[in-house]
Structure formats: C-alpha cells, structure tokens
N, C-alpha and C positions, 0 to 999 in steps of 0.2 A: 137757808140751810148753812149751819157753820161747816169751816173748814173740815174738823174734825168729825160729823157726821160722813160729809161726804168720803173720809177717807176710810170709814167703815164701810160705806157701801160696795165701794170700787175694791173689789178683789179680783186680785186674777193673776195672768203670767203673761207677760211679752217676751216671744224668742226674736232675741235678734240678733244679725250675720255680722259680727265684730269685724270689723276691719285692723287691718293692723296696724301698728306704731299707738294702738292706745291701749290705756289698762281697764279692764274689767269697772275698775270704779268710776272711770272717765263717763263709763258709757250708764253706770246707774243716775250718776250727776244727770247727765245731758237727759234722763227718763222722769227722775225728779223736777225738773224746770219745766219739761214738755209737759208732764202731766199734772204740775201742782201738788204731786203726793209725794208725801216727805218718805213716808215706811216705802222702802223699797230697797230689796239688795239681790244679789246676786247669786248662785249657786254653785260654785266652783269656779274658780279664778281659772282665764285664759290667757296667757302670758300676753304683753304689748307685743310682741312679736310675733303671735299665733292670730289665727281667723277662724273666722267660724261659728258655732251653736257657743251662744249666752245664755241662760236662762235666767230670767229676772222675774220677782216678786214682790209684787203690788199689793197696799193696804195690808189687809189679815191675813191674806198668804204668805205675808215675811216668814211665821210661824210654820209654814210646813218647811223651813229650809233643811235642816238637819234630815228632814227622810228624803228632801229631791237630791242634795249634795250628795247623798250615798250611791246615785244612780250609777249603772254603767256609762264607760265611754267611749266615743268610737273617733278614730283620728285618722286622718289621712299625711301623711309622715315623708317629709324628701330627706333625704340620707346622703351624704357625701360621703364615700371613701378614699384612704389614702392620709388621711392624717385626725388626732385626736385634738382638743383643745379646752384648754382650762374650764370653760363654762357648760359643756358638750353641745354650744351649737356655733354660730359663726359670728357673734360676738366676743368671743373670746380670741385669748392668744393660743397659736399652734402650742401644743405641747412636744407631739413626735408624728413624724407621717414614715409611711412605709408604701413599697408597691402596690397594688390594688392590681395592677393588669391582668396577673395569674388565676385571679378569684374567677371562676365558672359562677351563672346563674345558678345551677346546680348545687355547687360546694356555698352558695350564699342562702339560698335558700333553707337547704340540712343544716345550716350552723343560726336561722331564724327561727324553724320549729322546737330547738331546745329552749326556745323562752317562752313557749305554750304551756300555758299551765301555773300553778300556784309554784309562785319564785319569791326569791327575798332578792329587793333590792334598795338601793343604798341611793336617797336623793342628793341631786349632785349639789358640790358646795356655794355653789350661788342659785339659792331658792330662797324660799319665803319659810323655810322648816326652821322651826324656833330652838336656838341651841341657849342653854341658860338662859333664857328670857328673851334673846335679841335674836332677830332674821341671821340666817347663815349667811347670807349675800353682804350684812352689812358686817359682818366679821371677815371676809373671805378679801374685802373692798381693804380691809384694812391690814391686809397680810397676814393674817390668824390661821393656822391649821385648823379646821373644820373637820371635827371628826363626827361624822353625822350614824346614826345607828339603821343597822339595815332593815326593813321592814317590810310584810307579807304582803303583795300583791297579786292578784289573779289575772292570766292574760289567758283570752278565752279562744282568740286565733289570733294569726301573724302573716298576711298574705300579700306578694311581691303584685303589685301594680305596672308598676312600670322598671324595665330593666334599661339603665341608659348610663353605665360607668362612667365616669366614676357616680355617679350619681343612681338611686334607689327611691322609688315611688311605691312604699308600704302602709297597705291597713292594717289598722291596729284595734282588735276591740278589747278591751279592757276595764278593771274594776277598779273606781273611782279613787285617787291616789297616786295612780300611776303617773310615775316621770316620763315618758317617751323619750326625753334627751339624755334620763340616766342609761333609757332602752340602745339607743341609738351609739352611746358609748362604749356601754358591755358588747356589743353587735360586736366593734370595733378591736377590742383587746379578742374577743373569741375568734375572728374571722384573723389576725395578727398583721394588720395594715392601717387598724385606726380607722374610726367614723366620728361624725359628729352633726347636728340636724343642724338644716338650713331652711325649714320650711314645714308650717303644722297647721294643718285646718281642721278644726275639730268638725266632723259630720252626724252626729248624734250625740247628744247627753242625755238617757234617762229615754224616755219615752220619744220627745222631738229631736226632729234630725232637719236638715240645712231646705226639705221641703215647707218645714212651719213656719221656717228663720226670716224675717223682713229684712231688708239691708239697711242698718241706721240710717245711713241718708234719707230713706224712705219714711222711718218714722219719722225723722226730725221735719220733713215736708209733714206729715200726714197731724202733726204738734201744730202747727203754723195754722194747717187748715181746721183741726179742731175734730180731725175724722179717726184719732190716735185710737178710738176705744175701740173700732173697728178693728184693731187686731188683739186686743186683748182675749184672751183663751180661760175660761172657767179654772177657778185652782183647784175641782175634781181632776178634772183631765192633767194636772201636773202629777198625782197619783194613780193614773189609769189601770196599771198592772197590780194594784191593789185589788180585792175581792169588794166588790160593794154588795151595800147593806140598803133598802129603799125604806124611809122613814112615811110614813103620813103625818099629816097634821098636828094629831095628837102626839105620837113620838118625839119632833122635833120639838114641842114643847119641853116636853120630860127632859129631852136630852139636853136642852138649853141651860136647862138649873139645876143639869149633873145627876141626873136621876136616869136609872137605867131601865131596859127595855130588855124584854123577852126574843129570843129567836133560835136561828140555829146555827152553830158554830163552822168558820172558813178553815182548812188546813191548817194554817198556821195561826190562828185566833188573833186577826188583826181585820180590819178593815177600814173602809171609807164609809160612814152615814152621808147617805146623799138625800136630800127631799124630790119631791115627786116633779118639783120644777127644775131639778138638776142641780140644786145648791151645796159644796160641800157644807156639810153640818158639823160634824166632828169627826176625830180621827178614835176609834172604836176597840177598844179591848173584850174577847169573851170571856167570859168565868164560867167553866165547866163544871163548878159547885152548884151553881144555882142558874145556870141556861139562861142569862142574860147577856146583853151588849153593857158595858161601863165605859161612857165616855171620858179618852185620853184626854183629848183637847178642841173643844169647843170653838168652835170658825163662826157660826152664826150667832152674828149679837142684834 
C-alpha cells in the first residue's frame, strides 16, 4: 500500500495536552514524524506559553478545519494584578502598575461580569493578527505602532477560581478568537491598578476538553511503540454538535460522486453524513426546494 493510500485511510483527530514553551506547530511536526502522515494541522493556535487542548487533524480531516477552528473555548486563566505590560502577559516590559490592595473579591468580580457578553475587543500588539500583510508581533518587535482594529467577540461567562492577590485563577468560556491576555489587560485599565496574564491552560476546545487530551510525552511514547492509532478519535466526533444524517450503502455511494439524497431537513440545514459504520462521509447542506441532502464536501474517498 503506497504512502498516499494509507494517508487517505487514517483520518481522524488527536487531542493532545500541549505543554508549554512550545508552539502549536512544534507539536503538528513532532505528530507528523510519529505518525508518517504528512496532512495534518492544527485548529486554533495555543500560544508557546499556554497548555492545554490542541486539536489536530489527520489525513482528510485536515478539511474539516475551518468548522472545528470556529469551535468554542474554554480557558483556565492566572491574572496578576497591580501592573500592565506591553505584551499583556509576563513576557513583556512593565508598562504602569498601580495598587491592587484596596481591590475586594467583590469589587473584582462586578468589574469581570461587564466582559460577559458580545464585546469588541482589540487583539493585543504582539499577536499573530495580520496588519498590512505582516504579524503585528513582527512590526511591534520592530518599534511600529500597531494599530490593530477592534473586533466582535462573544464571552459566554467569566468565573473567579481561585482568589489569591495579587494573583486571579479565572474561567473563561468564550468564542473562538478571543484574546484572554487582550481580556486580562482590559480587566486591568477597568479595575484602575493594571493586570496582565501569567498563566493559560486551555480546558476545552470545541467538543474536547483536557479529559480526551493525551499528554504529548505520552504519544511521542505511544509513536515509538506503534500503539499512536490508539488514540486517534473518528473525524465524525470532531463535529459531534452537528445534527447527523445516517447514510446506508446505497447513499454513500450517491453521495461519493456528489449526487444527492432525499430526507428531512435539521434546524439549521447543515449536517454531518455519517455511514452505518460510523464514517464521516460528507459534510451536508439541505435544499428546502426539492427535500434533498446536497453534499458540501466529501471525506470518503
């Protein structure tokens, strides 16, 4: 079997628990060599400095990336108060610090629920946000005022974890985009003593959360042993909160060479085809003119 068959067969999703001091791509490399398959990327970048849920996609599940990336996300968030700094976490240089003492759990709290909810916010000037063509980080590196444009995000709650001043252990569930360190700064200017993050594990993206997550040490062992497929997870279940659709035999033919099928229409007329063995098939549009499925995009080849 050539290379290239096998890397249509192997679809699927590895979640796995990022360590820190490495970047997002570090960790698709090290997935690539473990596993021999070249198609494989990642679904929302976690900064080298953050831990936590990666989600990565194998062989023909590269293609479901654009609907997993859009997923929710859930962060568990340390906050220092008492001074801001250029990067909004502890990377950077102090900008201004102020007292923190006077701040009540209370008074911290009431000034965290005004960020519940659809808010514009402004990602901070060392990110990966494309200004004129180039990263804001490498214009920011190079003394540029970075004027970044403020943008709509949805924060769904904001709950205090742990209270231990100057330091703040906050969950964060939020809509995929969100800055937490742009979060953690605005905290900072509202509460009037300055914040900036020192510490981000993401706990959820999307459906999986740090229950499904392997710890990369673990696969890079489980590479060596040859037992890696052992955690790979069907690429239906990386759309699970999609409405599914069950194909038989005949169906997934039809739907293989784009020809559509008869049914009955989900809320929002999208779905998952899935075959009777559990295979994502395609990803489903309904047509309300003529009560068929029309397949988006095709996963079984």
């Amino acid at each position: 079997m050539s290379m290239e068959q096998i890397e249509n067969i192997v679809s699927g999703v590895l979640v796995v628990d990022k360590p820190i001091n490495m970047t997002s791509h570090d960790v698709v490399q090290i997935i690539r060599k473990g596993t021999g398959i070249r198609r494989a990327g990642h679904t929302g970048t976690l900064d080298p400095r953050a831990s936590g849920v990666l989600v990565v996609l194998i062989g023909p599940a590269v293609r479901l990336s654009e609907y997993v990336s859009a997923s929710d996300k859930r962060y568990q968030a340390t906050i220092r108060l008492g001074s801001s700094t250029d990067t909004y976490d502890s990377e950077g240089s102090i900008t201004n610090s102020a007292d923190w003492e006077t701040i009540t759990e209370e008074q911290f709290n009431e000034v965290l629920q005004k960020f519940v909810g659809e808010i514009e916010q402004v990602p901070p000037p060392y990110s990966a946000v494309k200004v004129k063509g180039r990263k804001a980080y490498d214009l920011a590196r190079e003394g540029e005022e970075v004027d970044l444009a403020p943008r709509l995000i949805q924060v769904y709650s904001l709950e205090v974890i742990e209270w231990a001043p100057p330091e703040v252990v906050i969950d964060v569930y939020c809509s995929s985009g969100t800055y937490v360190r742009s979060l953690a700064n605005d905290l900072g200017k509202e509460l009037g003593c300055g914040a900036h993050l020192i510490g981000l594990r993401r706990t959820k993206s999307g459906r999986f959360t740090l229950r499904d997550a392997i710890p990369l040490r673990r696969l890079q062992e489980s590479f060596e042993a040859g037992t890696w497929y052992r955690n790979l997870i069907p690429a239906a279940e990386a759309l699970a909160e999609w409405p599914m659709v069950e194909l038989d035999a005949d169906q997934v033919e039809l739907i293989r060479h784009g020809h559509r099928v008869p049914g009955e229409p989900t809320p929002k007329g999208w779905a998952r085809g899935v075959s009777e063995q559990g295979d994502l098939v395609a990803l489903l549009e309904f047509d309300f003119e003529t009560n068929e499925w029309q397949p988006r995009k095709v996963f079984f080849l």
